[in-house]
N, C-alpha and C positions, 0 to 999 in steps of 0.2 A: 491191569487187564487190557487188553489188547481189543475194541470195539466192532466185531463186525456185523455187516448185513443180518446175521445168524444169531447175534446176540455175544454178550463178551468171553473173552477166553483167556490163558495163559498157557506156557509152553507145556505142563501137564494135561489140561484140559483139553488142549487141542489135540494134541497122541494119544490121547486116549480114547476119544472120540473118532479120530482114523483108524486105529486098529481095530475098531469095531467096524467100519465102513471098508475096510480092505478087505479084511475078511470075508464079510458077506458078498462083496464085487467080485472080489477074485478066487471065492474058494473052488469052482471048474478048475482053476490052473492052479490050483495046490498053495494059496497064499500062505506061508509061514513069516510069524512074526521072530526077530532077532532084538532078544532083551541087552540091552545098554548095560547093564550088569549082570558079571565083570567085562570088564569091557569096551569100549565103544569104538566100531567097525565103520562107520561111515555111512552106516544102512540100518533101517531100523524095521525093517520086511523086504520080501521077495517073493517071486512066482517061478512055479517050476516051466515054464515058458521064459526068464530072465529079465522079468521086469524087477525093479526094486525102486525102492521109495523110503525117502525122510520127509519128517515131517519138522516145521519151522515155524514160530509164533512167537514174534515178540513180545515182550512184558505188555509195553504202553505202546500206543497210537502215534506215530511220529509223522513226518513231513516227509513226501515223497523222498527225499536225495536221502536223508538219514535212513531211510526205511531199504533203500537202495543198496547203501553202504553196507548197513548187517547183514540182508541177503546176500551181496555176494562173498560176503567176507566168511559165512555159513556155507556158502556152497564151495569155497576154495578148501576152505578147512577140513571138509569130510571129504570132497574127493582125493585130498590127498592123504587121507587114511585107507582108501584103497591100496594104495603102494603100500605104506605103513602097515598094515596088515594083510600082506598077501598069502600069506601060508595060515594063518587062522582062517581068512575068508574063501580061504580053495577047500578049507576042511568043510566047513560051512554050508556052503553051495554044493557040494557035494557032487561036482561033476558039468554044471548047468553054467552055462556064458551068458552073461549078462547084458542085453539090447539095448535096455534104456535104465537110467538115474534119474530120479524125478525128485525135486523138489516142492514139498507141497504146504502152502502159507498162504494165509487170508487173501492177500491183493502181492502184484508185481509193484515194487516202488519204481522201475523205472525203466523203461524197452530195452535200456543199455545191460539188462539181466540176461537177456538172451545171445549178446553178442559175447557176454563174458561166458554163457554154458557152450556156446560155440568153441571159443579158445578152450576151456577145461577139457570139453571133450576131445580135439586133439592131443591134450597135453596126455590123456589117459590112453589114447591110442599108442602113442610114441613110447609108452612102457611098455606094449607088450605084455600084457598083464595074463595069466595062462586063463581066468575067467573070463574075461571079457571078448564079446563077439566085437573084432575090431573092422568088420564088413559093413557092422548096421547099428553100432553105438551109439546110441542118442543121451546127450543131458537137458533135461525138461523141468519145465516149472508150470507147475500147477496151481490156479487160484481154488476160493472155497467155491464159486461157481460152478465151478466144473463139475462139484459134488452135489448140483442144488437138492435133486432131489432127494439125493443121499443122506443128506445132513438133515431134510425134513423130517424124512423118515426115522432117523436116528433122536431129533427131539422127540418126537410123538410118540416114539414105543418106550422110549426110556424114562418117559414122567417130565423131563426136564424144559422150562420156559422155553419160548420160543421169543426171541426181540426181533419184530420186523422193521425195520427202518426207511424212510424215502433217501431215495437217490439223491446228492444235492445239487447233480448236474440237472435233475429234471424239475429240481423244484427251488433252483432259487430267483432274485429278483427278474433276471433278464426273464428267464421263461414264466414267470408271474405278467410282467410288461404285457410279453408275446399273447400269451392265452387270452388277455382281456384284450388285445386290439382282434385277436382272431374270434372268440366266442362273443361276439356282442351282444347277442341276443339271454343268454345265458347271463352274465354280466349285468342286462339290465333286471334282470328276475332278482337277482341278489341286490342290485342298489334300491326298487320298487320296495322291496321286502324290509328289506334294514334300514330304509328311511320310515314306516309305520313299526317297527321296534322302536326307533330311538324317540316319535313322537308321541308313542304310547307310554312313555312315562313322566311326559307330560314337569319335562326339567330344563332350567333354563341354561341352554347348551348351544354350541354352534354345531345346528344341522347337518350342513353340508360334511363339515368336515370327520363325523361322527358316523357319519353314514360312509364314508369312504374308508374310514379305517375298519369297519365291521368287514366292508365290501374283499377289502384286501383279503381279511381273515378267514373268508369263507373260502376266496377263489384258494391260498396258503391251502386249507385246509384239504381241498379239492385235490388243487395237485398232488399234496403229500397222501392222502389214500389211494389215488390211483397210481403212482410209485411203489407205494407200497402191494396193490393186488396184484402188479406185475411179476414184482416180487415172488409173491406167495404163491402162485399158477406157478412157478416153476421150482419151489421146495417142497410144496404141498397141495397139488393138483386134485386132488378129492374136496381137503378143506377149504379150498378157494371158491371149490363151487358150491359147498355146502354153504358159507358165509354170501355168495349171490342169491343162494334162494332163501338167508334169511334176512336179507336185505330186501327182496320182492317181497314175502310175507309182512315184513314191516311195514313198508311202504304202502300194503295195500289197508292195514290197521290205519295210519296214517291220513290218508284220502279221505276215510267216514270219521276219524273224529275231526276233519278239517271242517268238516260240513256240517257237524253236530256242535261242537265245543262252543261256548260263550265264555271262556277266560283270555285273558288278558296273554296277548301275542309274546311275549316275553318270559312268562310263564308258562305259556304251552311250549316253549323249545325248553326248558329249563326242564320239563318232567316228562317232553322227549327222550330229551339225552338222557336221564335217570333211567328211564324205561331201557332207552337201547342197549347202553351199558352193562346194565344187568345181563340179557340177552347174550349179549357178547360173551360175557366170562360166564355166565351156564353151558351156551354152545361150545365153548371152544377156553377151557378150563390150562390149556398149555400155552396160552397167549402169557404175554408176561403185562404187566399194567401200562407201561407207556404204550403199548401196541392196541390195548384196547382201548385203552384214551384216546390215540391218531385214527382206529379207525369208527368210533361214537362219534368224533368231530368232522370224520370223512362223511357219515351217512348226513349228518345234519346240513352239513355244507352242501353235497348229494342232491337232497332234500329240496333245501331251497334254492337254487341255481336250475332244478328240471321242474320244482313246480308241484309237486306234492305238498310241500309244507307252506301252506299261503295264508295269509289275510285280506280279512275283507272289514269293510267299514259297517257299524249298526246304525240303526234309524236317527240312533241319538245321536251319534258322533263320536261316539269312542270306537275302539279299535278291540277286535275281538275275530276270531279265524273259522 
């Protein structure tokens, strides 16, 4: 399966999921889908306006240059079953010249993608093909983005998990570094907090160093949720706000039992995250589990970094919130 932003896929499961998303996009301009059997044309739908589109999904997750290599190697192969099938596809089209060729796959493996739909689409100029508008011929590649909220809305009505995932451009060590030298203040709420965790259990451990890997964990946790709402605002703009205001709702449960509770600061995050959790997959039941996992670890992290979820010391000396 092939891993994306969306959750994972294979070269059925992605076709199939776009002729559902073509359809509904383009059915004003008359979208017909063109089945692979018998057959296979170069094109796997059209619009009576001359748009058409294939769709392209690798097995497994590769390394951009290899991920490079099959996409173009996919996009030379079916444009040139255009020429190969030029009198099936004039029957086809039934009259209507073709603007643009779009190829549409999870991510671009490499900008050098655009420079080879450039050369293709001259080379499909130069034949003169009786379908194609050779004025205004474009060959295109389309990622899953392009479809965000297309593809939200195609998990949500169709029952099917939804996997959100953090970016790892926004969430790995360097922008870990960056955020803690930029949010100090933030930062220090988290290292306050996770140094009365690790002393509330009262084990003979080195402090410091105990308190800064929690510290890590929380900011990790931090960026990877708000990666991921980013995300989500733009597949599923409804849910993303329903999940902010049950994020507010919680957060305000949060504050009175911070004030009330006399259990042990380790324990109260422990039947947090139980509590959140739950919440999470009652409201929003098409989440798949790692995605409710990243974002129970996101609220807690949330949580304690703005100061909702705090500790305080009792008269005796132990630790209780």
């Amino acid at each position: 399966m092939f891993i994306t932003n969306y959750g994972p896929f294979n070269g059925v499961t992605w076709e199939n999921m776009f002729q559902v998303i073509l359809k509904r996009k383009y059915m004003g301009v008359g979208y017909q889908r063109v089945m692979a059997s018998p057959g296979d044309f170069g094109i796997e739908g059209f619009t009576k306006d001359g748009q058409t589109y294939q769709c392209y999904c690798p097995e497994v997750n590769e390394e951009n240059r290899k991920l490079y290599e099959r996409q173009r190697q996919k996009i030379t192969d079916d444009i040139n079953k255009l020429q190969i099938n030029e009198k099936e596809l004039l029957k086809i089209l039934g009259g209507i010249n073709l603007k643009t060729w779009t190829l549409i796959t999870p991510r671009i493996g490499h900008h050098d993608l655009i420079t080879h739909c450039n050369s293709k689409r001259d080379l499909v100029k130069s034949w003169n093909l009786p379908f194609i508008d050779n004025d205004n011929f474009q060959i295109l590649v389309h990622e899953c983005d392009d479809y965000a909220i297309e593809i939200g809305e195609y998990l949500n009505q169709t029952g099917k998990k939804l996997s959100l995932q953090p970016n790892a451009e926004e969430t790995n060590e360097v922008k870990l570094v960056e955020w803690k030298d930029t949010e100090i203040s933030l930062v220090q709420n988290a290292l306050y907090k996770n140094e009365i965790r690790v002393k509330s259990i009262n084990r003979n451990t080195d402090t410091a160093k105990s308190v800064n890997i929690l510290t890590d964990d929380t900011v990790r946790h931090y960026l990877n949720g708000e990666s991921i709402l980013r995300k989500w605002q733009s597949t599923q703009p409804e849910n993303h706000q329903r999940f902010t205001e049950l994020l507010a709702s919680l957060q305000s449960e949060l504050i009175e039992r911070c004030l009330l509770t006399t259990i042990q600061p380790n324990l109260l995050i422990e039947e947090t995250k139980q509590y959140t959790e739950n919440k999470i997959k009652t409201s929003f039941p098409h989440l798949d589990d790692s995605t409710v996992v990243r974002l129970k670890n996101y609220c807690i992290s949330f949580w304690l970094v703005n100061c909702p979820l705090y500790f305080v010391e009792t008269s005796n000396g132990t630790q209780n919130s």
